[in-house]
C-alpha positions as CSV (number, residue, x, y, z in Angstrom):
1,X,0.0,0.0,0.0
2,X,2.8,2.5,0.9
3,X,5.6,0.2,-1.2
4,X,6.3,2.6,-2.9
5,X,7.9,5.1,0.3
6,X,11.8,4.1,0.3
7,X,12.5,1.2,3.5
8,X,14.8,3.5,5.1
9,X,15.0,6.7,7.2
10,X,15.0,8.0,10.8
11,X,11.7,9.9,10.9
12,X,8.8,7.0,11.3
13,X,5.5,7.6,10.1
14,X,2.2,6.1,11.1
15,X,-0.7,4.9,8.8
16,X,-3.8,4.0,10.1
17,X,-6.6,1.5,8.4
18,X,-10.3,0.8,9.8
19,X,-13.6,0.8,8.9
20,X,-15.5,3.6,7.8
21,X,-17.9,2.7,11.5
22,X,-15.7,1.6,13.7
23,X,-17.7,-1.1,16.7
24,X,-19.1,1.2,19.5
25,X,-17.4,0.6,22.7
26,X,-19.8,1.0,25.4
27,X,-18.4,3.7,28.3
28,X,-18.2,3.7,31.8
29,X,-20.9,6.4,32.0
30,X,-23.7,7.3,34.1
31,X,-25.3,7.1,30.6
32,X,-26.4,4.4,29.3
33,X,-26.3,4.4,25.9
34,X,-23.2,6.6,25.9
35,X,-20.6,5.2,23.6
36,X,-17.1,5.5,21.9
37,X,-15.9,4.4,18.7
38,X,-12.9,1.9,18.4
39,X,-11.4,4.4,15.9
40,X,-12.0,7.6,17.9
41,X,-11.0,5.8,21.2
42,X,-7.1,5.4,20.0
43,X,-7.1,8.8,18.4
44,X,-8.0,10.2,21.8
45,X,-6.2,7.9,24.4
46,X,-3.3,6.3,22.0
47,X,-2.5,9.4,19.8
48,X,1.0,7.3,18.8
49,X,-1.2,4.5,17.2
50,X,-3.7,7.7,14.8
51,X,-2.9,7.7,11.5
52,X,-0.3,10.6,10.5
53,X,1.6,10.4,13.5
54,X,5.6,11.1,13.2
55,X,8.0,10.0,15.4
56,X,12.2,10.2,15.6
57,X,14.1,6.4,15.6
58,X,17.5,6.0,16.6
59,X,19.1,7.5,13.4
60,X,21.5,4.4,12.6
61,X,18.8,1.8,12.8
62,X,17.5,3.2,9.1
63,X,15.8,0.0,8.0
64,X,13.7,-2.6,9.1
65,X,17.1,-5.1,8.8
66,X,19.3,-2.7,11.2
67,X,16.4,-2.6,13.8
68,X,15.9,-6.1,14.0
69,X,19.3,-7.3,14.1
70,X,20.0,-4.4,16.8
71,X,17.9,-6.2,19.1
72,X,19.1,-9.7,18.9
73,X,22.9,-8.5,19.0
74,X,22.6,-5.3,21.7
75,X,23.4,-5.6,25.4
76,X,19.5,-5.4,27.4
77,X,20.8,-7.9,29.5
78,X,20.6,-4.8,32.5
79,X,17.4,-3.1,31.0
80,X,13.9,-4.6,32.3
81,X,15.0,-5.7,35.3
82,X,11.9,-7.2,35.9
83,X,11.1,-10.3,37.6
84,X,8.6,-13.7,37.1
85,X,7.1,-16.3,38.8
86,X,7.0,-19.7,36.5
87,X,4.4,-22.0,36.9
88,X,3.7,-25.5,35.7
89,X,0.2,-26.5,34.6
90,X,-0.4,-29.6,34.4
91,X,-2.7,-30.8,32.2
92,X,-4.3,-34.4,32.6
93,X,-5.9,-36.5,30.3
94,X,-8.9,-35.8,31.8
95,X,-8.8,-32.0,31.5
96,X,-7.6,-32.5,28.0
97,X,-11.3,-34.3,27.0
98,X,-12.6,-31.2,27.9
99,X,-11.6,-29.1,25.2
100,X,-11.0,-29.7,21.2
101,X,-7.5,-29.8,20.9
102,X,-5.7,-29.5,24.1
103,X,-3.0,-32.4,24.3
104,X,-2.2,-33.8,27.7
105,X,1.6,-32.9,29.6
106,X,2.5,-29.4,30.5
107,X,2.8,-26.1,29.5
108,X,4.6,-23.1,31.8
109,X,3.3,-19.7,32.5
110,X,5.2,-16.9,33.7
111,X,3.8,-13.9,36.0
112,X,5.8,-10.4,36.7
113,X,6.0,-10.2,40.1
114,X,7.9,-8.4,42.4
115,X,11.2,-10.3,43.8
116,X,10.1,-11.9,47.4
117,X,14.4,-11.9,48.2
118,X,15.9,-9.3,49.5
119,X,19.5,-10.4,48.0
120,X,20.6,-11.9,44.8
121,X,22.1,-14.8,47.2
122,X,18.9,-15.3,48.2
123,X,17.3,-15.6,45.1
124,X,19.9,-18.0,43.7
125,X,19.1,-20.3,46.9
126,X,15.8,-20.2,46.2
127,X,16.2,-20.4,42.4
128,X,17.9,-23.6,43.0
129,X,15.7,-25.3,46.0
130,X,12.1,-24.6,43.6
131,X,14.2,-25.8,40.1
132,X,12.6,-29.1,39.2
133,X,15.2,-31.9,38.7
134,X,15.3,-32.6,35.2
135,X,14.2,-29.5,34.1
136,X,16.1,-26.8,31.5
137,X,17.7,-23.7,33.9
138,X,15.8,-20.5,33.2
139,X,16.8,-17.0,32.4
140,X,17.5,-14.9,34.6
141,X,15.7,-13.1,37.1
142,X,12.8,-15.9,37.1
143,X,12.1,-19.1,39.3
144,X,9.4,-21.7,39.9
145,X,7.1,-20.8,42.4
146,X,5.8,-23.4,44.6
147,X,2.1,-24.1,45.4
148,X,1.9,-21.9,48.1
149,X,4.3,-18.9,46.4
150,X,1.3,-19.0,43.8
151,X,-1.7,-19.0,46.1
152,X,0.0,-15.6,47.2
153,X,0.2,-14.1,44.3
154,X,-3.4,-15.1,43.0
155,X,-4.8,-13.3,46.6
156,X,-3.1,-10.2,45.4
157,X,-4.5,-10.1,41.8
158,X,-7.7,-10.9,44.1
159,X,-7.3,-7.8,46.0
160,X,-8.0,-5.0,43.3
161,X,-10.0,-4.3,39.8
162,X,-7.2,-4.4,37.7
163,X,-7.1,-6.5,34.6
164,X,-4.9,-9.1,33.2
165,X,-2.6,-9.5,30.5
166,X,-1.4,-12.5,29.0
167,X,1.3,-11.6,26.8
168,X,2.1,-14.4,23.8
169,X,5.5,-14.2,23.0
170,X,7.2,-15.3,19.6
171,X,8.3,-18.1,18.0
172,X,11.8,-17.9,19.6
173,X,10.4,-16.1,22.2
174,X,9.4,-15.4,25.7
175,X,11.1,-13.8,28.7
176,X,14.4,-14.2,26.8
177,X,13.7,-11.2,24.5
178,X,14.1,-7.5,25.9
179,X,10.9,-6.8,23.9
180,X,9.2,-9.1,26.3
181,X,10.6,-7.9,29.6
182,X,10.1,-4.0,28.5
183,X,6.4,-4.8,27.6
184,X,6.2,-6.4,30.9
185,X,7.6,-4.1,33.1
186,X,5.8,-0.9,31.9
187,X,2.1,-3.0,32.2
188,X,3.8,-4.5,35.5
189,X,4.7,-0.9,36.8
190,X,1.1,0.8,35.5
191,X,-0.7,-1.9,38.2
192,X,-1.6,-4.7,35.8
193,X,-1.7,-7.8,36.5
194,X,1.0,-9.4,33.7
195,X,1.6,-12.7,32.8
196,X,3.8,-14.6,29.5
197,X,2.4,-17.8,28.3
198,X,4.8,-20.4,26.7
199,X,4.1,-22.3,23.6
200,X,5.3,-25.7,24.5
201,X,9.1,-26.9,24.3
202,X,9.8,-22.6,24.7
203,X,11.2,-20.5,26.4
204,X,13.4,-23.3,28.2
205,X,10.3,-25.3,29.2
206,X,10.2,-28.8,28.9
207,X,7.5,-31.2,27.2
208,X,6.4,-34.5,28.8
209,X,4.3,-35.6,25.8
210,X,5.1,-35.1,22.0
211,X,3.3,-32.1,21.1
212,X,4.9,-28.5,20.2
213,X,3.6,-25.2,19.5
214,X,1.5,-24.3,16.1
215,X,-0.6,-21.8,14.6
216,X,-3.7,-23.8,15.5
217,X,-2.5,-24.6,19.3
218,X,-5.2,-22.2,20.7
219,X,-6.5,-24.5,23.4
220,X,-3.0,-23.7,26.0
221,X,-4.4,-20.4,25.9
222,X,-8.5,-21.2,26.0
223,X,-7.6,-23.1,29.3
224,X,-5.6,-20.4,30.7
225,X,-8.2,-17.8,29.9
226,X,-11.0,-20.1,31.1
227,X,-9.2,-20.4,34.6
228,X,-8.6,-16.9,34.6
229,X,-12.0,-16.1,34.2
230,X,-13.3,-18.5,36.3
231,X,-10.8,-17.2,39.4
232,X,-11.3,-13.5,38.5
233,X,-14.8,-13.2,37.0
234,X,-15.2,-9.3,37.7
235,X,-11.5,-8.4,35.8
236,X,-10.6,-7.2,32.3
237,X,-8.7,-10.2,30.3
238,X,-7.1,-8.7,28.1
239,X,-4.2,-10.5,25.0
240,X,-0.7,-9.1,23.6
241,X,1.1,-10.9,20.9
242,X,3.9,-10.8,19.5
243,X,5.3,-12.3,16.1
244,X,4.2,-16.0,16.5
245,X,2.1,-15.5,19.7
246,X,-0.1,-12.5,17.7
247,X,-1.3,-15.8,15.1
248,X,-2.1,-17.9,18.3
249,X,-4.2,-14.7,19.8
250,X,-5.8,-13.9,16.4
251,X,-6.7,-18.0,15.6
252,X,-8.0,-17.8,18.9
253,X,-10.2,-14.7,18.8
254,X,-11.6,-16.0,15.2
255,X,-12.5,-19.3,16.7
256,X,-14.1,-17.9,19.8
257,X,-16.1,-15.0,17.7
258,X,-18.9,-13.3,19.1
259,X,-18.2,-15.4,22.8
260,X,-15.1,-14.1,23.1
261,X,-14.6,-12.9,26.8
262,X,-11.6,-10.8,25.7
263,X,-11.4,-7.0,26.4
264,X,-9.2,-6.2,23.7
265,X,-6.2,-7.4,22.0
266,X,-2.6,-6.4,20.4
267,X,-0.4,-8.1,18.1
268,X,2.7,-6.1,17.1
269,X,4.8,-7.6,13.8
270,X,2.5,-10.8,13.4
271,X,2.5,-12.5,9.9
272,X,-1.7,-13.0,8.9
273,X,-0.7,-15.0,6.2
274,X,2.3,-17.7,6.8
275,X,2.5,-19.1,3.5
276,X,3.6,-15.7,2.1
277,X,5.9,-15.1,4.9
278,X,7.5,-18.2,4.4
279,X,8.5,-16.7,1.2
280,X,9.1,-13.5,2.0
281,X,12.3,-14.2,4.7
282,X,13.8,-15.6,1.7
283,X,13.8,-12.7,-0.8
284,X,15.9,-10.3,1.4
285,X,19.8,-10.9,2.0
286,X,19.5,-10.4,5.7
287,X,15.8,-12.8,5.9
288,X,18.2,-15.4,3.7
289,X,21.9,-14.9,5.3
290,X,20.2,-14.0,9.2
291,X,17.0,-14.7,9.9
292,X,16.4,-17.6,8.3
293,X,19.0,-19.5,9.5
294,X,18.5,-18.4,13.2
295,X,15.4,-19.4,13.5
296,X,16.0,-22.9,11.9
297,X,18.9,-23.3,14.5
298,X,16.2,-22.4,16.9
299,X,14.0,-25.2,15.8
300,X,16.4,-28.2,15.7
301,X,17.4,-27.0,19.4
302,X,13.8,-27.3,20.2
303,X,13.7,-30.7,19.1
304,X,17.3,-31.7,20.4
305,X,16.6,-30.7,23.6
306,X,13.3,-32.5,23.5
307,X,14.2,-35.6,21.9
308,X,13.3,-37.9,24.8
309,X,9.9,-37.3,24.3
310,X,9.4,-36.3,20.8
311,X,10.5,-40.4,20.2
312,X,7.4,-41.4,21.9
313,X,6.1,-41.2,17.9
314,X,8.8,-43.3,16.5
315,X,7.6,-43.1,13.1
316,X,7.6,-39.4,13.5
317,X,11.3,-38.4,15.6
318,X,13.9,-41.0,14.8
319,X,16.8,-39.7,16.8
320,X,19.4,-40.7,14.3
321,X,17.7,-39.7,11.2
322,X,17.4,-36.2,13.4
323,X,21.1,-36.2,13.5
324,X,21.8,-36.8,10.4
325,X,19.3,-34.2,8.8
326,X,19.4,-31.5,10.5
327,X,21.9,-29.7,8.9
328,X,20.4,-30.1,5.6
329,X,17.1,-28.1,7.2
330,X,18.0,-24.6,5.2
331,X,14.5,-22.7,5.8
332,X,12.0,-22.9,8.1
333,X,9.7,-24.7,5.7
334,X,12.5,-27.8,6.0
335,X,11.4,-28.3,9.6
336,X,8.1,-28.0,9.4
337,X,7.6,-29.9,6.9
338,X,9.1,-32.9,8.3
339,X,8.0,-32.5,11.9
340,X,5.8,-29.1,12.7
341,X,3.3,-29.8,10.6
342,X,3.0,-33.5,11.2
343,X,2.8,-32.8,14.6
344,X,-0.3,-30.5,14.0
345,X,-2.0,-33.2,11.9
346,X,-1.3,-32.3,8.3
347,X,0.5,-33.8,5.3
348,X,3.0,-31.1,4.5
349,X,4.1,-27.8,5.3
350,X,2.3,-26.1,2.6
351,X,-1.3,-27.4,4.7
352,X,0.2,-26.3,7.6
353,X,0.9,-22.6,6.6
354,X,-3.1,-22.4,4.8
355,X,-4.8,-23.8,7.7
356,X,-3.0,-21.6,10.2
357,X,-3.3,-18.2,8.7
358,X,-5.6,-16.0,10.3
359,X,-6.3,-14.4,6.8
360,X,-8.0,-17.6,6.5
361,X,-11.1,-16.4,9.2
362,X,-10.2,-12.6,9.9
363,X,-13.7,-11.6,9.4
364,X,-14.5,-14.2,12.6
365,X,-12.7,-11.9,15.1
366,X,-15.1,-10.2,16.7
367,X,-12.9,-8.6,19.8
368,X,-11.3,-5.2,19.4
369,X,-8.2,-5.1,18.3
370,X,-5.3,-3.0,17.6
371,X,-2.2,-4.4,14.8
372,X,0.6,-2.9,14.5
373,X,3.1,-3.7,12.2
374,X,5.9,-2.2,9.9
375,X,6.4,-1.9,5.9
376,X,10.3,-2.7,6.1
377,X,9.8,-6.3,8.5
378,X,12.2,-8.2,7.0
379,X,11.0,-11.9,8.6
380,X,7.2,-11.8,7.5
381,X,5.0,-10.9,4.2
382,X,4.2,-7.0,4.1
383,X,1.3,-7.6,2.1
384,X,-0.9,-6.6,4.9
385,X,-4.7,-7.6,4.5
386,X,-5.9,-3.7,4.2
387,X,-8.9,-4.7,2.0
388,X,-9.9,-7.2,5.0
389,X,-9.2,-4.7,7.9
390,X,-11.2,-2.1,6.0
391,X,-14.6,-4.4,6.5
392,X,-14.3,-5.7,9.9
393,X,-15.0,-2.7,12.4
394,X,-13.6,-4.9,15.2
395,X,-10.4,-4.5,14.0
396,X,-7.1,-0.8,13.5
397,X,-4.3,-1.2,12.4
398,X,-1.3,1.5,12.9
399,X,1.3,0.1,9.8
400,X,4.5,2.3,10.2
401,X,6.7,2.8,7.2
402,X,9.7,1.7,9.0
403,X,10.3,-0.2,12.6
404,X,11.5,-4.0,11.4
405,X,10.2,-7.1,13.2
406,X,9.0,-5.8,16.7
407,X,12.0,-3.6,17.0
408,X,10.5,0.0,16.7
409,X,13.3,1.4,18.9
410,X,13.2,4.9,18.7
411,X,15.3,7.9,18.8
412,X,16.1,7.2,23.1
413,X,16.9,3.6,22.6
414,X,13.6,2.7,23.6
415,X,10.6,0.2,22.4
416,X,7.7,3.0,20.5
417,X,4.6,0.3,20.3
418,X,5.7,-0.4,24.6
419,X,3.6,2.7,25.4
420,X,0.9,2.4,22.9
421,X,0.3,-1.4,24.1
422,X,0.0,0.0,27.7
423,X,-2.7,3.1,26.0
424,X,-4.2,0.5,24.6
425,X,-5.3,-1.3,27.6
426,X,-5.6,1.5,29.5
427,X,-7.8,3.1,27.8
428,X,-10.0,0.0,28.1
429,X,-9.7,-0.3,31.7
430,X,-10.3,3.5,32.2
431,X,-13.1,4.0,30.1
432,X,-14.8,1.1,28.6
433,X,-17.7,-0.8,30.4
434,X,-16.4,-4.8,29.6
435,X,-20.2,-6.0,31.2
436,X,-22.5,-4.0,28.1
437,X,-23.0,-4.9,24.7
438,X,-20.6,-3.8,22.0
439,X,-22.4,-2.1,18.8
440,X,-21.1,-3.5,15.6
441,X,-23.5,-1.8,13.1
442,X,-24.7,-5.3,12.2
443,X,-21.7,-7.0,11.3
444,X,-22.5,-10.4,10.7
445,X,-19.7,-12.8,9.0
446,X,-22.8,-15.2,8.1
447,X,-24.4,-13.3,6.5
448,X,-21.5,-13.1,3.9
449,X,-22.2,-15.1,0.4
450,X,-18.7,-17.1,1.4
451,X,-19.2,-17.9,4.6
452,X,-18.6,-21.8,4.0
453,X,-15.4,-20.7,2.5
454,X,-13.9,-18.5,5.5
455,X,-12.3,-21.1,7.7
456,X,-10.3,-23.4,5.5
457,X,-10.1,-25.8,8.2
């Protein structure tokens, strides 16, 4: 849409894209019927986010390439100092029958809390008394929390109004990432409850039955939400992706439509359609010679360090076939076509990719939602779905003509979509009555002459 505007400079400008009627968001009013459009709502409380806004980036990270690469390679490791609780959640076999797709084993969530020890001795003793044996070290600044460490923290999310953000890191992702712990801290430090849930095998977390993260794995996240919910009926829930994690979110809020229980959502550099991003890392020299080849180094470390259990399908994971392939994996495709998408139940890689792209059932999401991505991200398609965004009033997006893949870091060294995120939600919180009806103008994807055709799978 804005290809033509050269992928480099140090001035970043924001484009916005939304339907001409925007869903009504009902207010916190003495007034009943008062209201706020979705569109209006971020030009008021997130001016970064309104189309036309300018803002300075740091002036040699001119390109989406530079921004991206900064991040990985820079020193945050003393920025963010902010802390987590992790928590296993075990799920049984007979918690697993209760949803669609939710396999049996464990997944981890991480909550932002504020350090219990006093020292950094203290922490390392503790560290290694709550580390389960067996289980991958994790980074620093978080531990496992025992049973009775979490009942502590759930009273003091009891204690107040405030509402909860799960954050959905990316591919790679998770507490790791300075994007991650910056996003955290500034929701952590404006009294939100903040939490980071791991795909499984992430984030050094450890499977106990063969089943990693894809597109489609919405139902780690459904049962998290669904306990949530359940624990904290009177809060604010509301969902932050990132890369990876903004498919999950979006595949979930499409499948959950008009009963979602969502506030709002975010996803900041997140791909709608993977097929096309699976080509597009390949036709830069940085996606080809960087990118690429970090991320499949990512995924064979996933399944090395989970080999134990991924040979539970033998005639998936053969250990010594692993070994002896692995270094012929040159794109991402390679991996997931030989294990990710088998994994997820289809034939090839290709399948994989179509069924989970949430281009596929955009016009199902029926939350509001705010996407924000960049022209120059050099490890996803750019060909945005405008068109799409443009007929579903649930949905802004704030494209920026530069930024990279989640980078943004502007002229102070610091994260620009951080404080629009935290807008975001507080505007919601602030302002927006979550208990009264949202006014779509009579947007109804069933009524739609393709509605057969909108979820391929």
């Amino acid at each position: 849409m804005w290809s033509l505007l050269p992928n480099w400079g140090f001035r970043n400008l924001v484009h916005a894209t939304y339907s001409k009627r925007t869903v009504d968001l009902p207010l916190n009013d003495s007034d009943d019927a008062a209201t706020i459009p979705l569109k209006e709502l971020v030009r008021q409380y997130v001016p970064q986010a309104a189309d036309s806004y300018r803002y300075w980036l740091k002036p040699y990270l001119f390109n989406g390439a530079l921004q991206s690469m900064y991040v990985t390679l820079a020193d945050f490791s003393k920025a963010y100092p902010v802390y987590y609780a992790r928590d296993i959640v075990d799920v049984t076999e007979e918690e697993a029958k209760k949803y669609k797709n939710l396999p049996s084993g464990q997944f981890t969530v991480d909550y932002v809390v504020e350090p219990k020890e006093k020292t950094s001795e203290e922490f390392k003793r503790r560290y290694q008394e709550t580390l389960p044996e067996g289980y991958p070290r994790l980074h620093p600044r978080c531990r496992y929390y025992t049973e009775d460490e979490m009942l502590q923290v759930r009273k003091l999310w009891d204690a107040d109004d405030k509402p909860i953000i799960i954050i959905s890191p990316g591919l790679a992702g998770g507490i790791n990432e300075p994007q991650i712990r910056a996003i955290s801290e500034k929701l952590f430090r404006s009294g939100f409850h903040v939490l980071v849930l791991n795909s499984r095998g992430c984030c050094r977390s450890k499977i106990t039955t063969p089943h990693l993260f894809s597109g489609l794995h919405t139902d780690d996240m459904r049962m998290t939400i669904n306990n949530l919910h359940k624990r904290f009926p009177g809060k604010q829930i509301h969902l932050a992706g990132f890369s990876f994690g903004g498919v999950i979110i979006s595949n979930y809020l499409a499948q959950e439509g008009s009963d979602s229980i969502i506030s709002s959502a975010v996803t900041v550099s997140s791909p709608w359609n993977l097929l096309n991003s699976c080509f597009a890392i390949n036709k830069s020299f940085f996606g080809r010679k960087f990118f690429q080849p970090a991320i499949v180094y990512y995924l064979n470390k996933l399944a090395e360090n989970n080999r134990e259990t991924l040979k539970q399908v033998p005639e998936l994971f053969d250990e010594d076939e692993f070994n002896r392939i692995k270094k012929t994996f040159k794109t991402t495709e390679d991996f997931d076509d030989k294990y990710t998408g088998r994994l997820a139940g289809f034939p090839s890689a290709t399948c994989y990719y179509l069924a989970s792209s949430p281009i596929a059932r955009i016009f199902k999401i029926k939350t509001p939602m705010l996407i924000i991505n960049s022209e120059d991200d050099p490890m996803i398609s750019t060909d945005y779905p405008y068109h799409d965004i443009k007929k579903n009033p649930y949905l802004y997006m704030a494209t920026c003509d530069l930024g990279g893949h989640y980078s943004f870091v502007d002229i102070n060294g610091k994260f620009w979509y951080v404080d629009v995120v935290n807008d975001f939600i507080s505007a919601f919180y602030k302002h927006i009555d979550q208990h009264k009806k949202l006014d779509d103008h009579g947007f109804n994807v069933s009524q739609l002459h393709f509605k057969d055709t909108i979820d391929l799978y």
